[in-house]
Structures are given as structure tokens and as C-alpha cells.
VOPAGU-2260 file (C-alpha; in pm, 1 decimal, decimal comma):
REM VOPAGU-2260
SITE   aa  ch    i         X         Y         Z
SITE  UNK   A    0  -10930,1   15999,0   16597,3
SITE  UNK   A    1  -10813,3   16369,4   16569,6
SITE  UNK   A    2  -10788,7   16562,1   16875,7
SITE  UNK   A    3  -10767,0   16886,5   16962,6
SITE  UNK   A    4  -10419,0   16978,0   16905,2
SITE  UNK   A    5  -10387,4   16775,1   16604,5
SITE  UNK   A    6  -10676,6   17000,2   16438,0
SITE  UNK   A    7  -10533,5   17319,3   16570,3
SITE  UNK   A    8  -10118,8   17203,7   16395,1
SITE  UNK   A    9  -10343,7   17142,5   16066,1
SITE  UNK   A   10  -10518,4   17499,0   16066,8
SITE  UNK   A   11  -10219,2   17651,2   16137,5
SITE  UNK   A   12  -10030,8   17439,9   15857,8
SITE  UNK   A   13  -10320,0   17590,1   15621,7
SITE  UNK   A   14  -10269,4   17911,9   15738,0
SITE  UNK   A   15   -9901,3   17924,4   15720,6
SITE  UNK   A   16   -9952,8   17800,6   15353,3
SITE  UNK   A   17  -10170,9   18095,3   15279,2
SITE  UNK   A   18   -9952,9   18337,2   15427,6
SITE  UNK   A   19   -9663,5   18223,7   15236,3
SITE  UNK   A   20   -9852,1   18196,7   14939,8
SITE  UNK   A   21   -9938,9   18554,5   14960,9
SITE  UNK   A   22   -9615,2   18650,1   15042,0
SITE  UNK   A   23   -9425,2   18535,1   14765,0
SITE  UNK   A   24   -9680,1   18702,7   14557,9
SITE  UNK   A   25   -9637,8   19016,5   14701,4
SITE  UNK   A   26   -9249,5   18934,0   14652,0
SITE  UNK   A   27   -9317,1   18923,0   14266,7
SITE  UNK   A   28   -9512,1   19183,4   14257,4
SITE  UNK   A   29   -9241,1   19429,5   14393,9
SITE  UNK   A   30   -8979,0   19265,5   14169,5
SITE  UNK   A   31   -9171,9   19364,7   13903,2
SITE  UNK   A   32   -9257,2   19753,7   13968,8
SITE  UNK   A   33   -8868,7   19688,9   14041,7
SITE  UNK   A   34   -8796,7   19597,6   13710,0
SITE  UNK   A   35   -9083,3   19880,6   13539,0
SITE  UNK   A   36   -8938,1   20134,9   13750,0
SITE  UNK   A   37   -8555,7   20023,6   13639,9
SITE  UNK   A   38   -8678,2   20021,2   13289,0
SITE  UNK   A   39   -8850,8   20395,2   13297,8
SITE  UNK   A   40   -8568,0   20610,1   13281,8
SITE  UNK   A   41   -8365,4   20425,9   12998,6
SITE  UNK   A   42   -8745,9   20461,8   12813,2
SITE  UNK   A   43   -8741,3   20831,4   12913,9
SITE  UNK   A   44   -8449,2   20890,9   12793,0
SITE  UNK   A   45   -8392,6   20710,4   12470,7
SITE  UNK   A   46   -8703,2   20763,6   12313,3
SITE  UNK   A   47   -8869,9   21041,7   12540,5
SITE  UNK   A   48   -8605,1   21302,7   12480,8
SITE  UNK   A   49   -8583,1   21351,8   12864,6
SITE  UNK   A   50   -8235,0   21516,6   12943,4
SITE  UNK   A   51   -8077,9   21344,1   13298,0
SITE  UNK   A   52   -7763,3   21185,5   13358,0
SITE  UNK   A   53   -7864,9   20796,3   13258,7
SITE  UNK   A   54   -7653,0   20623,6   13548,6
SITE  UNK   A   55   -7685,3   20355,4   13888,2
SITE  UNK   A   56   -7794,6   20631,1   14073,6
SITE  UNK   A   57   -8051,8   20763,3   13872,7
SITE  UNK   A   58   -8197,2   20388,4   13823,7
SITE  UNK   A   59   -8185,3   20278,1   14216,0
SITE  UNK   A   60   -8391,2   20657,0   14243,8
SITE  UNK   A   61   -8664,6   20507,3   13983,8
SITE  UNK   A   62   -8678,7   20232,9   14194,8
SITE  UNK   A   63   -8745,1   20319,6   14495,7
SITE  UNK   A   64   -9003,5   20571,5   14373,7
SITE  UNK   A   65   -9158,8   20270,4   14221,7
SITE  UNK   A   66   -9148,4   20080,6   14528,6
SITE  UNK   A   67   -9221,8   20315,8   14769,3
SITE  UNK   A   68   -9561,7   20476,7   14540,9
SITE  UNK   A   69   -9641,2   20071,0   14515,6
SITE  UNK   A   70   -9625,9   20045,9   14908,3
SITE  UNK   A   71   -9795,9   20351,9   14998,3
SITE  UNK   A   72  -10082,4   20239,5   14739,3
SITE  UNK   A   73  -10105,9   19900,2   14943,4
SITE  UNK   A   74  -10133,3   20085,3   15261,3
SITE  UNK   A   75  -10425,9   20296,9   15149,3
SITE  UNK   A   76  -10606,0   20005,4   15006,2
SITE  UNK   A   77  -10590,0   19825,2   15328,2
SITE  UNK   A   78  -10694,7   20172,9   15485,6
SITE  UNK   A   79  -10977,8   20143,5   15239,2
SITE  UNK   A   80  -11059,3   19789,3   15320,2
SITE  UNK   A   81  -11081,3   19832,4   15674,5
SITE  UNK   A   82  -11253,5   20162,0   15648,5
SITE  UNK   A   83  -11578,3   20085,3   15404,3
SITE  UNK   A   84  -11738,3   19845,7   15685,7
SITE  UNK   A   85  -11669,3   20062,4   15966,7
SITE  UNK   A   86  -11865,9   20360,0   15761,5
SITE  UNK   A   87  -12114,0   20166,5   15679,8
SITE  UNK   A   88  -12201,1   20059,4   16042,5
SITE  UNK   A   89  -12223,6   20420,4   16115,6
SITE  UNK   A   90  -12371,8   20529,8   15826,1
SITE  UNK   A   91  -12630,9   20270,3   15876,2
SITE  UNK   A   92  -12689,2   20374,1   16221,2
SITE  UNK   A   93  -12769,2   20776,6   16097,0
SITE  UNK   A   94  -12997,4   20665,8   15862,3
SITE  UNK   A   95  -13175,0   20458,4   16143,3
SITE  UNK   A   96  -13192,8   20764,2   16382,3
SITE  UNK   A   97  -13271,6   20988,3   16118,7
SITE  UNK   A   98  -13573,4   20747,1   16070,0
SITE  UNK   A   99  -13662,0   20724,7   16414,3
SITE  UNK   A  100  -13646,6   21130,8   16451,3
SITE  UNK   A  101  -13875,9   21131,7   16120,4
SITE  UNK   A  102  -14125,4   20891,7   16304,7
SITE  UNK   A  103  -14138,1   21055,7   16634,1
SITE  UNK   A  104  -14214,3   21381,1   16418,2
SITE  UNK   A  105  -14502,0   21242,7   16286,1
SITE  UNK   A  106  -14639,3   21051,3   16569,8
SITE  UNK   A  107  -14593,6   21398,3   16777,3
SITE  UNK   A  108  -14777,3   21550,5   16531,6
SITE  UNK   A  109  -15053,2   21342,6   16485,0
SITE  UNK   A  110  -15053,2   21381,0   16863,2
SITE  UNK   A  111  -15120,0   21749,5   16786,2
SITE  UNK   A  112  -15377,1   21704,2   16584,7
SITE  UNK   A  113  -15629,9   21480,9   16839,4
């Protein structure tokens, strides 16, 4: 029979899996906005008709624009992510005191009225 710590090894095997598994698919998805952004400014410059210096150093500058515009869109989708349920909560909650204000209005007036 399974106990206990046995159970616990096996979720964390599963979850060490999936974190891998996500990690070396991140890993290829850098390599290639990498490779795009390497590409770019030999495009841009052989069939463009952009005008700057086609060396190393302009290529490694393409890259990390790439990677860093690639990494700073990951970070605001998480920020996203994380964000929609907490402004929903909250938006959920004005709408219900809204409602409750709107009810109390008309129950105080009705009051009026008698």
C-alpha cells in the first residue's frame, strides 16, 4: 500500500515533469525569436534598403531586442493573468453594492410613500 510520503515523491515527480516540460519550451521559444531577431537585420538590409553597418554587433543588438520585447511581453501576460480574476472579484462586488444601494432606494421610498 502507498503511504503518505510515497504519494507526496510521485506528485512532486509529476510536477517536476511539468515544470521541465514547460521549461524547455520556453527554451525553444527564445531560441527562436533568437534566431528571427538574428535574421531581421540581414532581411533589412538586403532586401529592405535599410542603410546600417551589417556586423556581430549589430546582430547580438537585434537579439536582445528580440529577447528582451519577448520577455517583457511574458511578464505582462502573467500581469494579465493574475490581474483579470482579481478585477473581477471587485468588479463583482460594485455591481453587488450598487444593487444593494438601488434596493435600499426603493424600499426607502416606498417607505415614503405609506
Amino acid at each position: 500500500m502507498l503511504d503518505v510520503a510515497t504519494i507526496g515523491l510521485i506528485v512532486l515527480l509529476f510536477i517536476f515533469i511539468y515544470l521541465v516540460y514547460k521549461g524547455i519550451k520556453l527554451l525553444f521559444r527564445y531560441l527562436l525569436i533568437a534566431g528571427i531577431s538574428a535574421i531581421f537585420p540581414i532581411v533589412a538590409v538586403k532586401y529592405l534598403g535599410f542603410s546600417f553597418p551589417l556586423n556581430l554587433g549589430t546582430i547580438l543588438v537585434f537579439v536582445y531586442l528580440g529577447v528582451l520585447g519577448y520577455t517583457i511581453y511574458l511578464c505582462l501576460s502573467v500581469i494579465e493573468k493574475i490581474g483579470k480574476p482579481i478585477i473581477g472579484v471587485l468588479s463583482s462586488k460594485k455591481k453587488k453594492e450598487k444593487e444593494l444601494e438601488k434596493r435600499i432606494k426603493k424600499l426607502e421610498e416606498e417607505n415614503k410613500e405609506k
